[in-house]
PDB file of N, CA, C and O in Angstrom, chain B, residues numbered from 101:
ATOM      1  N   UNK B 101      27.511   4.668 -15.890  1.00  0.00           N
ATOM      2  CA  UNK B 101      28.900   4.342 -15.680  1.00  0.00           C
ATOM      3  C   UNK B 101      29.615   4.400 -17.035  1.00  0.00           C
ATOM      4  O   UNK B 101      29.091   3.931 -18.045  1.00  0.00           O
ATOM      5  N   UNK B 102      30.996   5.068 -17.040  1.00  0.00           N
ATOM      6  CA  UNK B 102      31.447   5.391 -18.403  1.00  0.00           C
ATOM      7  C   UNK B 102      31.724   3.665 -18.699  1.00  0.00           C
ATOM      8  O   UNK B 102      31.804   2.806 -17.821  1.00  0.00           O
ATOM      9  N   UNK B 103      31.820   3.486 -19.923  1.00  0.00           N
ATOM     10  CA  UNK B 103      32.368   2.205 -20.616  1.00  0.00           C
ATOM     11  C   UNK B 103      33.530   2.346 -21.403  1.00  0.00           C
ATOM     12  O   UNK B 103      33.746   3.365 -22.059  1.00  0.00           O
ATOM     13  N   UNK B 104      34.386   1.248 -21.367  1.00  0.00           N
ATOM     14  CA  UNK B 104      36.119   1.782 -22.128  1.00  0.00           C
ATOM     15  C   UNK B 104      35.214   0.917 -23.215  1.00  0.00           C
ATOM     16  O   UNK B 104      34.237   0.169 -23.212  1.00  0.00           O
ATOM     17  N   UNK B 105      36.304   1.582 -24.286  1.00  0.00           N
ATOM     18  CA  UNK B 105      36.287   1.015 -25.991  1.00  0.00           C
ATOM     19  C   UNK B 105      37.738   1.093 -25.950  1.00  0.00           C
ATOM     20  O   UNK B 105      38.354   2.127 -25.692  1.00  0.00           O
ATOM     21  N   UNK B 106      38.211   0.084 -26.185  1.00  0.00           N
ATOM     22  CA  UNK B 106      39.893  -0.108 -26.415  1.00  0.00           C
ATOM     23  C   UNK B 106      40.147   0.897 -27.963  1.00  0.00           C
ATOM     24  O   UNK B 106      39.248   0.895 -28.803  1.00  0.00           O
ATOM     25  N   UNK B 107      41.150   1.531 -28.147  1.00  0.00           N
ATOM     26  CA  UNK B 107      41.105   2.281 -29.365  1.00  0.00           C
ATOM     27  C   UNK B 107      42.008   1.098 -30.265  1.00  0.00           C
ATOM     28  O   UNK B 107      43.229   1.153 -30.120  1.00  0.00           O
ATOM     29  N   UNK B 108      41.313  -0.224 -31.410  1.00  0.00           N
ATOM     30  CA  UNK B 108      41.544  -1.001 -31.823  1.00  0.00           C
ATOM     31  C   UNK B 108      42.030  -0.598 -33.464  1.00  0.00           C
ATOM     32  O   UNK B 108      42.666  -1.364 -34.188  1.00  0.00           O
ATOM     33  N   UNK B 109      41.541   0.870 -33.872  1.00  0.00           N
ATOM     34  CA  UNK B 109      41.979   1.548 -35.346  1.00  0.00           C
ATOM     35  C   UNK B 109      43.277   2.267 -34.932  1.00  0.00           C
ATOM     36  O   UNK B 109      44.261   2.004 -35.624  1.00  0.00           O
ATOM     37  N   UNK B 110      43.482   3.390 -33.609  1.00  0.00           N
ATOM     38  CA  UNK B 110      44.731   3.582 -33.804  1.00  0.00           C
ATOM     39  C   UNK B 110      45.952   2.904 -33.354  1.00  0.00           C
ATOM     40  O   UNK B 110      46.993   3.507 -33.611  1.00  0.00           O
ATOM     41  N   UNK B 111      46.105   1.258 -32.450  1.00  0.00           N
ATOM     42  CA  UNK B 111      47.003   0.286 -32.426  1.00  0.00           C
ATOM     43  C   UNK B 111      47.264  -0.176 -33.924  1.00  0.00           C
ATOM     44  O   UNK B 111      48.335  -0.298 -34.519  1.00  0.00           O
ATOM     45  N   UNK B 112      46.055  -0.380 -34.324  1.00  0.00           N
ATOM     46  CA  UNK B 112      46.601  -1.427 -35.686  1.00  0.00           C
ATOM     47  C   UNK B 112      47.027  -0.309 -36.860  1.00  0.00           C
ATOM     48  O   UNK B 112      47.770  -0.717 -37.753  1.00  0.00           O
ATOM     49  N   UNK B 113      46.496   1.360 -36.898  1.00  0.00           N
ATOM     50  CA  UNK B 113      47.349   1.897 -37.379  1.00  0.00           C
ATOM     51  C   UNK B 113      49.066   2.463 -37.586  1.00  0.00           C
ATOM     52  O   UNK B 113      49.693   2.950 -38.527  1.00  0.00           O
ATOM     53  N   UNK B 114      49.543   1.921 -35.494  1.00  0.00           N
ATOM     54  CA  UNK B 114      50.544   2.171 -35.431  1.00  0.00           C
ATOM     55  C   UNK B 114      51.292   0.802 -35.756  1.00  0.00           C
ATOM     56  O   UNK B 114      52.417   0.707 -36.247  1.00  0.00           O
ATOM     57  N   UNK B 115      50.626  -0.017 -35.464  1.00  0.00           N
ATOM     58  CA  UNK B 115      51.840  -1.828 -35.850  1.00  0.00           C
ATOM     59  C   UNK B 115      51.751  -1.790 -37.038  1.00  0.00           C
ATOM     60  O   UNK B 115      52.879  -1.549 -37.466  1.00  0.00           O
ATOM     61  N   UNK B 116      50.856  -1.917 -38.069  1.00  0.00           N
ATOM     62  CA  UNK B 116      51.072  -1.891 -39.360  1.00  0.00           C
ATOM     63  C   UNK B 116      51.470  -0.592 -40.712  1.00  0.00           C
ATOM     64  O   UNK B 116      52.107  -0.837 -41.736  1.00  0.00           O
ATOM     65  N   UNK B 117      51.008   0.475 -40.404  1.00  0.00           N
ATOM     66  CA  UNK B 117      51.332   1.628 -41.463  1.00  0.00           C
ATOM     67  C   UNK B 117      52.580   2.462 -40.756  1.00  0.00           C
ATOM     68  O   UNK B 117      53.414   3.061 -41.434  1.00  0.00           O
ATOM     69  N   UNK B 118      52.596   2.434 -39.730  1.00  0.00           N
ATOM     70  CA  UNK B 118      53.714   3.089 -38.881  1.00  0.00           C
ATOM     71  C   UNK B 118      55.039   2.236 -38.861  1.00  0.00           C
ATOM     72  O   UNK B 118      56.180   2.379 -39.302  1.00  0.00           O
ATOM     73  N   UNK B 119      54.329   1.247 -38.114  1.00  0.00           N
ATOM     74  CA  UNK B 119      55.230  -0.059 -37.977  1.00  0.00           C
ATOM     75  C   UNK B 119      56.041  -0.926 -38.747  1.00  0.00           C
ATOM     76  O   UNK B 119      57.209  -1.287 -38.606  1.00  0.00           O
ATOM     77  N   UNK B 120      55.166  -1.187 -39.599  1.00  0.00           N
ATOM     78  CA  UNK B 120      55.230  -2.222 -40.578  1.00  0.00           C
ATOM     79  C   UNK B 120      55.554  -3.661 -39.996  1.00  0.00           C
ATOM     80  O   UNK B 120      56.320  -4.486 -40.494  1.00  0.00           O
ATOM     81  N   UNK B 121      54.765  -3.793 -38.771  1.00  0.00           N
ATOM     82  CA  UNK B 121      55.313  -4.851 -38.132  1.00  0.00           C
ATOM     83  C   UNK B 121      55.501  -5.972 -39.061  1.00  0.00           C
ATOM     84  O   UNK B 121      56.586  -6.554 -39.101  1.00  0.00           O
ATOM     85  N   UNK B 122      54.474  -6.330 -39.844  1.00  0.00           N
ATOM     86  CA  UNK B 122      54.106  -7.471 -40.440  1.00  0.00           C
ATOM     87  C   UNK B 122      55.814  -7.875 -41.503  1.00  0.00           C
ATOM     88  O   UNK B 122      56.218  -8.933 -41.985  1.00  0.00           O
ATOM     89  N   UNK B 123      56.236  -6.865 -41.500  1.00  0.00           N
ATOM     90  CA  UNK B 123      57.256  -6.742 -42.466  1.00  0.00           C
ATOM     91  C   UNK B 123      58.809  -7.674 -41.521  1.00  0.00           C
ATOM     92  O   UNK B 123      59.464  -8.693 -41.741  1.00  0.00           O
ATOM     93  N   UNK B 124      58.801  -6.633 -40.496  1.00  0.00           N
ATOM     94  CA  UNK B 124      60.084  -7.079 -39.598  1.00  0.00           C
ATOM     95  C   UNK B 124      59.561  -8.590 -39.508  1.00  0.00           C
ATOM     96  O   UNK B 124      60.275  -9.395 -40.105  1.00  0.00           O
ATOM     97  N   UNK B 125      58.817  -8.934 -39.080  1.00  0.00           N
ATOM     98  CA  UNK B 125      58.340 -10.169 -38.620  1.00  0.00           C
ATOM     99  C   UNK B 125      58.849 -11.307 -40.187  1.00  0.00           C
ATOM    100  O   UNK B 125      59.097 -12.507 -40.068  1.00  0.00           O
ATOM    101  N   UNK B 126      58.877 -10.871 -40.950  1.00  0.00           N
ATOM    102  CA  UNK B 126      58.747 -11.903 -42.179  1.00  0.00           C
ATOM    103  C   UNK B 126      60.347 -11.605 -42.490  1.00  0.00           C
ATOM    104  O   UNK B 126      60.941 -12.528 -43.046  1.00  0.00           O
ATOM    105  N   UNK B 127      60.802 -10.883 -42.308  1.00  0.00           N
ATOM    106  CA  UNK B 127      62.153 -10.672 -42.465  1.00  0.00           C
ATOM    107  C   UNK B 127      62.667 -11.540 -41.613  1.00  0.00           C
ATOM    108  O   UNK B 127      63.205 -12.506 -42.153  1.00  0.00           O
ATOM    109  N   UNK B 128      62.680 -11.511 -40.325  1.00  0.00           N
ATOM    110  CA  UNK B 128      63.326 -13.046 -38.909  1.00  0.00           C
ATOM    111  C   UNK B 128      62.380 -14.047 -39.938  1.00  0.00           C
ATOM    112  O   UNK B 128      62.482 -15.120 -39.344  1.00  0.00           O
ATOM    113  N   UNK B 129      61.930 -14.187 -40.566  1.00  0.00           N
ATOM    114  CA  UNK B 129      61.429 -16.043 -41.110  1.00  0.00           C
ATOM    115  C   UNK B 129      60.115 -16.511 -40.455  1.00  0.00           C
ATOM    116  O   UNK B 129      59.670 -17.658 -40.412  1.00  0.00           O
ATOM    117  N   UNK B 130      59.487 -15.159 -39.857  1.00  0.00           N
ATOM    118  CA  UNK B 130      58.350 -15.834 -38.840  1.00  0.00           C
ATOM    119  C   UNK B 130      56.943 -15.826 -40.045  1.00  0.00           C
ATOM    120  O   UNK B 130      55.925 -15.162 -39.849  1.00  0.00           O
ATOM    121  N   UNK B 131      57.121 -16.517 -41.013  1.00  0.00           N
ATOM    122  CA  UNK B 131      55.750 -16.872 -41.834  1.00  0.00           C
ATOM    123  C   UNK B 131      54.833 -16.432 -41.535  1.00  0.00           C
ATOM    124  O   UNK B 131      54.380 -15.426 -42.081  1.00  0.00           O
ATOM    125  N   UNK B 132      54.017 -17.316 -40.146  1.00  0.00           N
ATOM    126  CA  UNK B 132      52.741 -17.483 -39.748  1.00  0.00           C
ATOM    127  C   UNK B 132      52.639 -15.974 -38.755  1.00  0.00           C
ATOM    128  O   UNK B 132      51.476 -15.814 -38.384  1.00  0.00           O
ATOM    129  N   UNK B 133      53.370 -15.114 -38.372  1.00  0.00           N
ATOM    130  CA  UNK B 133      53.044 -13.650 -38.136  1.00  0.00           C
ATOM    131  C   UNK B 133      52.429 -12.368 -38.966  1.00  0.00           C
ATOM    132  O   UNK B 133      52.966 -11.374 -39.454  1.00  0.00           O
ATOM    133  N   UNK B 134      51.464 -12.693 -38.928  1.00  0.00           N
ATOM    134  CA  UNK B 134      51.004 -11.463 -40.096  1.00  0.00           C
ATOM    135  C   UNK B 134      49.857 -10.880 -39.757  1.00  0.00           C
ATOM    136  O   UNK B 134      49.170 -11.401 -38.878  1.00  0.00           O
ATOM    137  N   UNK B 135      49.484  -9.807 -40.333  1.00  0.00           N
ATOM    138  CA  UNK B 135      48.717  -9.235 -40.137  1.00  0.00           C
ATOM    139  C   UNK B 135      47.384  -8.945 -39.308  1.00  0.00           C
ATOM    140  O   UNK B 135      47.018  -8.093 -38.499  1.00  0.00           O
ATOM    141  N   UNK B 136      46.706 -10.357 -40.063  1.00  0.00           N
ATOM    142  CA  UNK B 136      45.610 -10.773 -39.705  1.00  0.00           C
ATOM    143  C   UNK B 136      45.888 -11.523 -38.213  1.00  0.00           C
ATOM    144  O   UNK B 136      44.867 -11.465 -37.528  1.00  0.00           O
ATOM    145  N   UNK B 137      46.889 -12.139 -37.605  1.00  0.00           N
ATOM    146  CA  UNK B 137      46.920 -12.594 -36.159  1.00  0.00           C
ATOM    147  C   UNK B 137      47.264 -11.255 -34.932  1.00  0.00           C
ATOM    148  O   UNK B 137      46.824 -11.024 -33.806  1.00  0.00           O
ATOM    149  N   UNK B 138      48.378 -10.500 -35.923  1.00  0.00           N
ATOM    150  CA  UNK B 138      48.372  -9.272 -35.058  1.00  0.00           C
ATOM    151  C   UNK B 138      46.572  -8.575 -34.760  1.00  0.00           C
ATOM    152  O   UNK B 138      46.133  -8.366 -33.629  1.00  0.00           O
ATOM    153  N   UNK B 139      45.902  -8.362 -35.856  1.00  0.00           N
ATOM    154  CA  UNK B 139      44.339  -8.074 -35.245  1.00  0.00           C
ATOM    155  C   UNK B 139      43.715  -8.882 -34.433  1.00  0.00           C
ATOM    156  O   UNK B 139      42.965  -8.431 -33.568  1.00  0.00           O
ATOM    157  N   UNK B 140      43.948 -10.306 -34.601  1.00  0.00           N
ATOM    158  CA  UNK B 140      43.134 -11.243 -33.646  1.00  0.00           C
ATOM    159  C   UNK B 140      43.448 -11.052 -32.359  1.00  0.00           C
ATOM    160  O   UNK B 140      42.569 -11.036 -31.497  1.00  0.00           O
ATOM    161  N   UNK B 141      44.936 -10.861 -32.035  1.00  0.00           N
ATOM    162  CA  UNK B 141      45.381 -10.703 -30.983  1.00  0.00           C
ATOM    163  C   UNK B 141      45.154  -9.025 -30.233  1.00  0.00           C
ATOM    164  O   UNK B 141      45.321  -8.828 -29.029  1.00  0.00           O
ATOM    165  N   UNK B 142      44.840  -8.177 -31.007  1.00  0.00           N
ATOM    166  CA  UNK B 142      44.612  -6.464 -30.575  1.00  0.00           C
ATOM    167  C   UNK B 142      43.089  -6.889 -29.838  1.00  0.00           C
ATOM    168  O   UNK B 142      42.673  -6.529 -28.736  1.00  0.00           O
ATOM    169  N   UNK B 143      42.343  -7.891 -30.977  1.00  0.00           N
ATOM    170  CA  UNK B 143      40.872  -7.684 -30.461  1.00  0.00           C
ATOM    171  C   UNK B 143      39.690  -8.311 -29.745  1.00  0.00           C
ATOM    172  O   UNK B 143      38.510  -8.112 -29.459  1.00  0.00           O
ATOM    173  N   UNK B 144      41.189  -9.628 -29.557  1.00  0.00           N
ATOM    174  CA  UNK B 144      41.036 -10.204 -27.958  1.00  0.00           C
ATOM    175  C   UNK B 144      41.615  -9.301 -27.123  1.00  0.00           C
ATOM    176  O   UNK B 144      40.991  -8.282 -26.828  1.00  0.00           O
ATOM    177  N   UNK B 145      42.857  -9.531 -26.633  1.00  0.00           N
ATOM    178  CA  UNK B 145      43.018  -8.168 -25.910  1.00  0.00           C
ATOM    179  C   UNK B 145      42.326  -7.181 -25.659  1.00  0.00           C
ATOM    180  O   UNK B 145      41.959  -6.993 -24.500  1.00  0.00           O
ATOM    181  N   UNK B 146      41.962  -6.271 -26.720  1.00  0.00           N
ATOM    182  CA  UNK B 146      40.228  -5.279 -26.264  1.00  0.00           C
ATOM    183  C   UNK B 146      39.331  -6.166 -26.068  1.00  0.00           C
ATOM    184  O   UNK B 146      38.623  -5.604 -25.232  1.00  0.00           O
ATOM    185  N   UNK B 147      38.877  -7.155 -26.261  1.00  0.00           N
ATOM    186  CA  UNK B 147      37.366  -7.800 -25.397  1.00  0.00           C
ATOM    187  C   UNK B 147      37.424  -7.863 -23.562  1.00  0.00           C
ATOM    188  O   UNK B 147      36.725  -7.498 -22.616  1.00  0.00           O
ATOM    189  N   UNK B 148      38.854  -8.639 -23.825  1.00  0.00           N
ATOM    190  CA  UNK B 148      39.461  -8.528 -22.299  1.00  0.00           C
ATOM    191  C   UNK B 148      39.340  -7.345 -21.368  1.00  0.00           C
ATOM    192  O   UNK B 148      38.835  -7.307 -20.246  1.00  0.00           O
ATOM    193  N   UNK B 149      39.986  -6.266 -22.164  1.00  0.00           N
ATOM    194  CA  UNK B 149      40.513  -4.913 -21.429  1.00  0.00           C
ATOM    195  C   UNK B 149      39.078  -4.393 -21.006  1.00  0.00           C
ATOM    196  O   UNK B 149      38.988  -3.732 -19.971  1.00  0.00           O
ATOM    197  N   UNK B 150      37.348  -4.812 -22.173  1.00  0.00           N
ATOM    198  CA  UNK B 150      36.502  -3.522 -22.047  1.00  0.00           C
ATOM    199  C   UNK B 150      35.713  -4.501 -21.139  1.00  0.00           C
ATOM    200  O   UNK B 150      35.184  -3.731 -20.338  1.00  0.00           O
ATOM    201  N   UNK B 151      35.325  -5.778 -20.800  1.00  0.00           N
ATOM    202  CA  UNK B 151      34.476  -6.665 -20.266  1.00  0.00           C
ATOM    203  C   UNK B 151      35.369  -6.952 -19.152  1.00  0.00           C
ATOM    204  O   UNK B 151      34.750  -6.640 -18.134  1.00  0.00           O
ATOM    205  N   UNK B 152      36.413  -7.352 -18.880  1.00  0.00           N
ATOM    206  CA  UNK B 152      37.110  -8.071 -17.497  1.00  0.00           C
ATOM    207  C   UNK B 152      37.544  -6.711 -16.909  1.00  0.00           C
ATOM    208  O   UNK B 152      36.879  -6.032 -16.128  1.00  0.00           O
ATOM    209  N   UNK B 153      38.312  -6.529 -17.222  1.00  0.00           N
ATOM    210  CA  UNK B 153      39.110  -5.383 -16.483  1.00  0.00           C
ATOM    211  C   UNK B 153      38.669  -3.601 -16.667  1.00  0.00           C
ATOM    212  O   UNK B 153      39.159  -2.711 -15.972  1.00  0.00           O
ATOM    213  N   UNK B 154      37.845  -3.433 -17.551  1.00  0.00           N
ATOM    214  CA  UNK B 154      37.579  -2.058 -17.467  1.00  0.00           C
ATOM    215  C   UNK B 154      36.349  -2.053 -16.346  1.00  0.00           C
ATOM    216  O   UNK B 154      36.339  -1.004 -15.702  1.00  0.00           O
ATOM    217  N   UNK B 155      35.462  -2.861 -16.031  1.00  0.00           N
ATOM    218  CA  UNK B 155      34.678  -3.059 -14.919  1.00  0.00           C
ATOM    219  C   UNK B 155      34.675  -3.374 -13.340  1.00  0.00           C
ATOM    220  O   UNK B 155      33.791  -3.579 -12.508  1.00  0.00           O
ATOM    221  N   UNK B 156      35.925  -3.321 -13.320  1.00  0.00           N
ATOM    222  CA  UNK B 156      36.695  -3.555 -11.948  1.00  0.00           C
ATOM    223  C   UNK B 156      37.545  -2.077 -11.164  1.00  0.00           C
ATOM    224  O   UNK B 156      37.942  -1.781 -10.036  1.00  0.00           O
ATOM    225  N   UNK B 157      37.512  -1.415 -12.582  1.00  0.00           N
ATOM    226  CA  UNK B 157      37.842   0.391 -11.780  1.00  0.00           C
ATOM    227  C   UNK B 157      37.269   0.792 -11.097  1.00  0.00           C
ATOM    228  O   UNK B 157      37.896   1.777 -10.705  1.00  0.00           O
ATOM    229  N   UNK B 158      35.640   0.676 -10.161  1.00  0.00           N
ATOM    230  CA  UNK B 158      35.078   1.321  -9.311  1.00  0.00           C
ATOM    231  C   UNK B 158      35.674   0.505  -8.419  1.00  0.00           C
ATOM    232  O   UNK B 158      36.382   0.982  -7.533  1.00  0.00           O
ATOM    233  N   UNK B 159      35.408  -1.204  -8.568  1.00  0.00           N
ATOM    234  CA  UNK B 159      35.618  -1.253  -7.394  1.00  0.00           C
ATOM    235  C   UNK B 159      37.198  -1.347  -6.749  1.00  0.00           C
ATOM    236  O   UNK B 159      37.346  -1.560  -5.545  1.00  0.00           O
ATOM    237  N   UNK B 160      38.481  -1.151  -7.760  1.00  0.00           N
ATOM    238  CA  UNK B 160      39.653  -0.814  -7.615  1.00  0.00           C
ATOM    239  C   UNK B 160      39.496   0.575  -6.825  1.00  0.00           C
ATOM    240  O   UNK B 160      40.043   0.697  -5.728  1.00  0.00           O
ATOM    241  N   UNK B 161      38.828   1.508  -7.325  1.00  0.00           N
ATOM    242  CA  UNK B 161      38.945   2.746  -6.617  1.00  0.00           C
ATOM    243  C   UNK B 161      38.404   2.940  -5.238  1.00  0.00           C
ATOM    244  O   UNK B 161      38.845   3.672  -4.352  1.00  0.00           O
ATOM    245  N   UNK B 162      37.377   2.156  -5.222  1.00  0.00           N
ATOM    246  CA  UNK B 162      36.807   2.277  -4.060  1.00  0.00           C
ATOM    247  C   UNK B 162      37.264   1.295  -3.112  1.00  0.00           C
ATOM    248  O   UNK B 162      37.122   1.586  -1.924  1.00  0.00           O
ATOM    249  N   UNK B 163      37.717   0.330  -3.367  1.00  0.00           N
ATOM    250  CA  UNK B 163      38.277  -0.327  -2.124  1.00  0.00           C
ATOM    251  C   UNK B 163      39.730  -1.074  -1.983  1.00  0.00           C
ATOM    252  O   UNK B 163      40.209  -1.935  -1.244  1.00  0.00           O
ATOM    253  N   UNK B 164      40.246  -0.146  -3.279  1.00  0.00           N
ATOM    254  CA  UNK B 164      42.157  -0.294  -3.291  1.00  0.00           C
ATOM    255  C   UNK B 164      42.409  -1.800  -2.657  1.00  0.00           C
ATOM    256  O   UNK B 164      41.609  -2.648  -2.265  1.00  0.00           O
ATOM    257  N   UNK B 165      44.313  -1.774  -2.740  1.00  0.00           N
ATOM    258  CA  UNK B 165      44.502  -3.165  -2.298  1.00  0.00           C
ATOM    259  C   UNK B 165      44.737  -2.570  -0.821  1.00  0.00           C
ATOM    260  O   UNK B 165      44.768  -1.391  -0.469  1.00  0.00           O
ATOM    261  N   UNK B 166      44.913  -3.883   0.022  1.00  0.00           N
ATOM    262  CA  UNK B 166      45.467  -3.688   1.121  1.00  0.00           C
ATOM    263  C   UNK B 166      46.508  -4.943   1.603  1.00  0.00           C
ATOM    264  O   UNK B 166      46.718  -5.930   0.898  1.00  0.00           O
ATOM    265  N   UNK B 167      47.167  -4.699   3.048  1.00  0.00           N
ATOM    266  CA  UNK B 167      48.409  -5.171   3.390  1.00  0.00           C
ATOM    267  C   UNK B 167      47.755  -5.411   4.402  1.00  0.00           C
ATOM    268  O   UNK B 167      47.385  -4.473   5.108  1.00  0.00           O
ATOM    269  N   UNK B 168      47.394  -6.951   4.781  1.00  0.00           N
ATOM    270  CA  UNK B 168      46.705  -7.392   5.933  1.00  0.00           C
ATOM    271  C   UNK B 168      47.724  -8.544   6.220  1.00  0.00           C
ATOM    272  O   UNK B 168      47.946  -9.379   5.343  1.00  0.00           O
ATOM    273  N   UNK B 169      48.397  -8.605   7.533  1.00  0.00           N
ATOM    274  CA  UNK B 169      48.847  -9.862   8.077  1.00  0.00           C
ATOM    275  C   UNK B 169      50.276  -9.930   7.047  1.00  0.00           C
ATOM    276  O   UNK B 169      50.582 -11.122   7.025  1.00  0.00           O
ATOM    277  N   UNK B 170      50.974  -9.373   6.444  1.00  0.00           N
ATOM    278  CA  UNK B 170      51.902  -9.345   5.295  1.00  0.00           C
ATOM    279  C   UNK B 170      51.483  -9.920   3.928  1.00  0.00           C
ATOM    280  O   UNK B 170      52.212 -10.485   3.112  1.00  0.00           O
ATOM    281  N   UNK B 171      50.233  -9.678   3.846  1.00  0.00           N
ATOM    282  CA  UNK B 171      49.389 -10.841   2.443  1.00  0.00           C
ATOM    283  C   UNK B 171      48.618  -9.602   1.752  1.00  0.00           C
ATOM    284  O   UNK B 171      47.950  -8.865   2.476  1.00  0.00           O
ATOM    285  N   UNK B 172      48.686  -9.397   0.577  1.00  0.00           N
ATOM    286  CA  UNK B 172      48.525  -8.463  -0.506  1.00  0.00           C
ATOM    287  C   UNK B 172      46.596  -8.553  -0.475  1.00  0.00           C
ATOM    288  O   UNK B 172      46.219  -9.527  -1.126  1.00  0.00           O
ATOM    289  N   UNK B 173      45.652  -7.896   0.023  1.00  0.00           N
ATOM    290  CA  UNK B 173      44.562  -8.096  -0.434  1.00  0.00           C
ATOM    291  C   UNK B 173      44.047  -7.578  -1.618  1.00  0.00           C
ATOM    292  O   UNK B 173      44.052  -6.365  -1.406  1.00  0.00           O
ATOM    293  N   UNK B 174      43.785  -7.686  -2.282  1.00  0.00           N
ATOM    294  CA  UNK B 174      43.190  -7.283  -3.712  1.00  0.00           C
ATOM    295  C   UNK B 174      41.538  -6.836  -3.834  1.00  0.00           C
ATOM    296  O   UNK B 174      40.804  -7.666  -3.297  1.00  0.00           O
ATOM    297  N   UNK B 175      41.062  -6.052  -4.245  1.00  0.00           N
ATOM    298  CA  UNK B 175      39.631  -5.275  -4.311  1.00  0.00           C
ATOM    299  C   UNK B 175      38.903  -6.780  -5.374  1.00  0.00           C
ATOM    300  O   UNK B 175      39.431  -7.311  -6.351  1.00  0.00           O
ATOM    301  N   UNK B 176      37.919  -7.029  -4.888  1.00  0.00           N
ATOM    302  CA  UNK B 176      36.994  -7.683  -5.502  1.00  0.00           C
ATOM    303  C   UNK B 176      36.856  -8.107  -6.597  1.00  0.00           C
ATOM    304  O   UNK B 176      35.983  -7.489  -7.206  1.00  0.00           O
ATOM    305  N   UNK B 177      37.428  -9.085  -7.292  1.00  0.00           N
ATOM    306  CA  UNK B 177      37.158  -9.400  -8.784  1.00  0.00           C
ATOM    307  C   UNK B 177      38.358  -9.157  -9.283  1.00  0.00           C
ATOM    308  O   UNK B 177      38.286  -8.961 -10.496  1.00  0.00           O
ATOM    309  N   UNK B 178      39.541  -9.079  -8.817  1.00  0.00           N
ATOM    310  CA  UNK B 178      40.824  -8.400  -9.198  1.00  0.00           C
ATOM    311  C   UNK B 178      41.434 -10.104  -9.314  1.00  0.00           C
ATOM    312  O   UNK B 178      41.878 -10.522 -10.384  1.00  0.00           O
ATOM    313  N   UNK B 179      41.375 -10.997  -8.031  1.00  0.00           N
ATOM    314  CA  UNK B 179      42.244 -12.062  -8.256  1.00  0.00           C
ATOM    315  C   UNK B 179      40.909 -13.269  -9.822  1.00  0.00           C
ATOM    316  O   UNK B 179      41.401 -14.255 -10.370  1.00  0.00           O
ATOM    317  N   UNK B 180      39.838 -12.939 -10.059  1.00  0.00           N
ATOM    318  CA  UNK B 180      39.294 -13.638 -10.836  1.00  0.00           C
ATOM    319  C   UNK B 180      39.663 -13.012 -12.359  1.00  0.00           C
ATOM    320  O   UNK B 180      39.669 -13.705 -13.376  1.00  0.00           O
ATOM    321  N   UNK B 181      39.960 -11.615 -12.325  1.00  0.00           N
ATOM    322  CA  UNK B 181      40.015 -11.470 -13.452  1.00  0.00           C
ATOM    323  C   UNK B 181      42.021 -11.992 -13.742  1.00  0.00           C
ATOM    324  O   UNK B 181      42.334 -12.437 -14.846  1.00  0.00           O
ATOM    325  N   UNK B 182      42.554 -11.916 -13.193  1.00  0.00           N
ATOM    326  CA  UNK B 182      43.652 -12.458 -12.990  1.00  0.00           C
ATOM    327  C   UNK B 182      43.963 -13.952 -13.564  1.00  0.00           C
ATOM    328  O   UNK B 182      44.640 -14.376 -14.501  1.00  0.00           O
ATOM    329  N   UNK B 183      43.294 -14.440 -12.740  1.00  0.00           N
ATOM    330  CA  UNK B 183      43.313 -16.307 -13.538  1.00  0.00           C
ATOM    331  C   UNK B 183      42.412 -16.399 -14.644  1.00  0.00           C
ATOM    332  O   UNK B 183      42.338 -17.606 -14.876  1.00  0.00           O
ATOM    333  N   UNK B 184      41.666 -15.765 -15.476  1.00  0.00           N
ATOM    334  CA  UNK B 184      41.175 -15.602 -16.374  1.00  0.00           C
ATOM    335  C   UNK B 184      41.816 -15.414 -17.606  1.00  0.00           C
ATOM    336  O   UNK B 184      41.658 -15.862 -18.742  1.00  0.00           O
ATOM    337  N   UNK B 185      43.217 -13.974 -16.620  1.00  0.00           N
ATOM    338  CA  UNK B 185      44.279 -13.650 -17.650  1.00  0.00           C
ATOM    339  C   UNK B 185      44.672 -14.829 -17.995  1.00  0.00           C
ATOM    340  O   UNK B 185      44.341 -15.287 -19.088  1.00  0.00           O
ATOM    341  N   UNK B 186      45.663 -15.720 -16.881  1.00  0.00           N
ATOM    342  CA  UNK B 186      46.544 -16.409 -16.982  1.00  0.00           C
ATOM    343  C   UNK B 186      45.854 -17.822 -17.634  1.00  0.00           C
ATOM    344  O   UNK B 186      46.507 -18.676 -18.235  1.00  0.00           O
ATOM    345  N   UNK B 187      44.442 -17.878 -17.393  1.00  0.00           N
ATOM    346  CA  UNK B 187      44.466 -19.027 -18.380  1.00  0.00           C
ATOM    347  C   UNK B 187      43.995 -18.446 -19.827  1.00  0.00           C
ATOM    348  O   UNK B 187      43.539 -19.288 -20.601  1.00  0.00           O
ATOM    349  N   UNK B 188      44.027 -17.765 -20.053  1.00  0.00           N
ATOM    350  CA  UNK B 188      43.746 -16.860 -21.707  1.00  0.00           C
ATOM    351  C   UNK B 188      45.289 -17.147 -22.479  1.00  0.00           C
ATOM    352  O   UNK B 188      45.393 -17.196 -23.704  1.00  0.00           O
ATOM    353  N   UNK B 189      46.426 -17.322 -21.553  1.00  0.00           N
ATOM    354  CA  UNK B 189      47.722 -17.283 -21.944  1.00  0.00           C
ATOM    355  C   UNK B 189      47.753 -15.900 -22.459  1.00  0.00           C
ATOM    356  O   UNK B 189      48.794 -15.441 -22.930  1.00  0.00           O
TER     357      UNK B 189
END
């Protein structure tokens, strides 16, 4: 089964050498925005994307959502990885 690798060198090449996010950010007064949280945050986000949710494409493909009774069904592991999101904030 293929495995995703989030591409974590060319995001942080585009927010920071492209971007210069770190820059705009200190310009609005936001101190504690820098660099090093923008990576923490790319590489949670990729842990998320390659372990929760990149492992749920077969069974997204194979058994799609459906519309039962007017209630949204969701393919297997779709509503867990969901509250996982939402408590990750």
């Amino acid at each position: 089964m293929p495995q995703y690798t989030a591409p974590i060198n060319d995001m942080q090449f585009v927010l920071h050498e492209w971007l210069q996010l770190s820059d705009h950010y200190q310009a609005l007064g936001l101190q504690d925005f820098d660099q090093d949280l923008v990576n923490e945050i790319l590489n949670q986000g990729a842990k998320f994307a390659e372990e929760i949710i990149a492992p749920l494409n077969r069974e997204g493909d194979e058994q799609g959502a459906k519309l039962i009774n007017g209630d949204v069904v969701t393919p297997d592991g779709f509503a867990n990885a969901y509250k996982e999101y939402v408590a990750n904030g």
